[in-house]
C-alpha positions in Angstrom: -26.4 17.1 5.8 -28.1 16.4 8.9 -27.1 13.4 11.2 -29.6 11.3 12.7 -30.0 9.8 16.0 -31.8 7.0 14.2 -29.5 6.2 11.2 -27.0 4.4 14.0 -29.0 2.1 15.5 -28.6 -1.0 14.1 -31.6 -3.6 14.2 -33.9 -1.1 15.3 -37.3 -2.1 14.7 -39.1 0.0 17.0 -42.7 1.6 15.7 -41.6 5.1 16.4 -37.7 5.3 16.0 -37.4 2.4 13.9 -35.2 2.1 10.5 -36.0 -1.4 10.2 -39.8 -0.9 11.2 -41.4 -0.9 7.7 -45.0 -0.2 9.2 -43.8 2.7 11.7 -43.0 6.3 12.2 -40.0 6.9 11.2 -39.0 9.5 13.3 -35.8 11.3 12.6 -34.0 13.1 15.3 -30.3 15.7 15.0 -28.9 17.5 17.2 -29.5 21.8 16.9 -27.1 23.5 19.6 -28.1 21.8 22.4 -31.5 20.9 21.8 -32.6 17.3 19.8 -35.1 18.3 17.1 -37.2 15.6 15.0 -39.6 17.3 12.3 -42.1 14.7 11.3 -45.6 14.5 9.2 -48.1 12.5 10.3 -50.0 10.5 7.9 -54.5 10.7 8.0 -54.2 6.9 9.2 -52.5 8.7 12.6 -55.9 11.4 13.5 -57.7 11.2 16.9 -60.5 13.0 16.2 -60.4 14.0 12.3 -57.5 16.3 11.6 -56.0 15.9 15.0 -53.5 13.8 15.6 -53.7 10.9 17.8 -52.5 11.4 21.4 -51.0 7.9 21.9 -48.9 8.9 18.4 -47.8 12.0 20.2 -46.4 9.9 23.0 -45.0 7.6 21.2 -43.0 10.1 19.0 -42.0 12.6 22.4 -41.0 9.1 23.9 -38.8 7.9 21.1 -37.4 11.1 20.3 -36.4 11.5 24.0 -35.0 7.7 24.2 -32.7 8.7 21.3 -31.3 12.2 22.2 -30.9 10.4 25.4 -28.3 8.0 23.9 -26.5 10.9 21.6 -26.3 12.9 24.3 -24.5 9.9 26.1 -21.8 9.5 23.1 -21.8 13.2 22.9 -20.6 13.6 26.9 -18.1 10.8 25.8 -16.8 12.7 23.1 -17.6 9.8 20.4 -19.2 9.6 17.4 -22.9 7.8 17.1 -21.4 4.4 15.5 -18.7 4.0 17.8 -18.7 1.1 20.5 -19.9 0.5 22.8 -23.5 1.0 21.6 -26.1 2.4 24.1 -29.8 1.9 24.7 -32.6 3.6 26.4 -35.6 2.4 27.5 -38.4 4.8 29.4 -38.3 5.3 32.7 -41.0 7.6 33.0 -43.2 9.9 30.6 -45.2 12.9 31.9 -47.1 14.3 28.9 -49.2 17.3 29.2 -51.4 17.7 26.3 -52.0 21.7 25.9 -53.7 22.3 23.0 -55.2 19.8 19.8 -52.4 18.9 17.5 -52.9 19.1 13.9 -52.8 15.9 12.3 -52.3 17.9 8.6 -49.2 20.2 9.5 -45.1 19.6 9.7 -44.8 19.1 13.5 -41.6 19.7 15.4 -40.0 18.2 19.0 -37.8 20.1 20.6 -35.6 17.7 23.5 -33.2 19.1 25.9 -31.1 17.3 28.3 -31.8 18.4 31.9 -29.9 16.5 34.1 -27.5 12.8 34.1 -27.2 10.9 36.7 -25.5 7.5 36.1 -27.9 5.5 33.5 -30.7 7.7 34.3 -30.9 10.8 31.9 -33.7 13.5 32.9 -35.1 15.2 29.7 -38.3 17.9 28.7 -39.6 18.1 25.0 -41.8 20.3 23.8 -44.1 19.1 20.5 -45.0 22.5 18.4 -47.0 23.4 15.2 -46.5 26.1 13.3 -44.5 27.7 16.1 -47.0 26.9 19.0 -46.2 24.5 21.6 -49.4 22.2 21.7 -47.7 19.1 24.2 -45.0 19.4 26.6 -43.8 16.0 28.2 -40.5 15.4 30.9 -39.0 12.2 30.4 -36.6 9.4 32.1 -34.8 7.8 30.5 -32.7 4.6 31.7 -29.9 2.8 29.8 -31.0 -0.6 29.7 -28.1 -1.7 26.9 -24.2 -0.9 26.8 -22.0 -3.1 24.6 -22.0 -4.7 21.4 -24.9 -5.8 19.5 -22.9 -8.9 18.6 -22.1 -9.9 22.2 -25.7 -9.0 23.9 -24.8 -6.2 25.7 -26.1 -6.0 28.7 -29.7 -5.3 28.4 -31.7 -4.8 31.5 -29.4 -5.3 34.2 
C-alpha cells in the first residue's frame, strides 16, 4: 500500500492537497525512487476549453504536489517517518509553469516531482504533468517552509 504525502497532514484544508477540503482536488502524492508521483482524474466541472483541463487546475495541482514532496523529502533527509514531530509546512515561493501542449481533461494524469536542490527552508523542485506518457506541462518550483513544530503549539508559521 502506497503512502501518501497527504494522509499526514493534519487539518489540511487546502483545495488541491486537502483531506479535510470536501469541495477540492484531492490530490494524492507517494514517493517512487526518488521521484514524488500523484495520479489524479479530473472531473468535467475542471475543463478550460471543453475536454481540456483548466490551466489554473494544472497549477494548482503541480503547486500542491510540489509543496508536499517538498515536506516528505524534508522528514525523508531527517530520516523520520511523515507523522513524526515536528510537523513541517510549505508554502510557494515561486512557480514557473510552462504549458507545452493541451491537457486532456478526460484522461488519468500523472506528476512527476523531483527534488533538485535544499538550501535551508528553501527546497528547489521540477515536475513534469504527463498524459498518456507525454509530458504536456513542465513547471520548477520553490518551495519555502513557512511551519516547523506542533500543530498544537502554532508552530512557527511564517517567520
Amino acid at each position: 500500500m502506497k503512502e501518501y504525502f497527504q494522509d499526514h497532514m493534519p487539518e489540511n484544508v487546502c483545495f488541491g492537497c486537502g483531506i479535510h477540503n470536501p469541495d477540492g482536488l484531492h490530490i494524492k502524492s507517494y514517493w517512487d525512487g526518488e521521484e514524488a508521483v500523484c495520479n489524479w482524474e479530473s472531473q468535467e466541472k475542471f475543463h478550460g476549453w471543453a475536454n481540456l483541463l483548466n490551466g489554473g487546475i494544472i497549477a494548482t495541482i503541480i503547486d500542491c504536489h510540489c509543496m508536499c514532496t517538498a515536506m516528505a523529502h524534508s522528514y525523508k533527509l531527517e530520516g523520520r517517518s511523515l507523522d513524526s514531530e515536528p510537523e513541517y509546512r510549505y508554502a510557494t515561493g515561486t512557480l514557473n509553469i510552462k504549458y507545452l501542449k493541451p491537457t486532456p481533461n478526460d484522461k488519468l494524469l500523472q506528476l512527476r516531482a523531483t527534488v533538485i536542490e535544499v538550501k535551508g527552508k528553501k527546497t528547489v523542485l521540477e515536475c513534469g504533468l504527463y498524459s498518456e506518457g507525454v509530458k504536456t506541462v513542465e513547471a520548477q518550483a520553490i518551495a519555502i517552509r513557512v511551519f516547523d513544530g506542533s500543530q498544537h503549539d502554532g508552530g512557527n508559521l511564517f517567520k
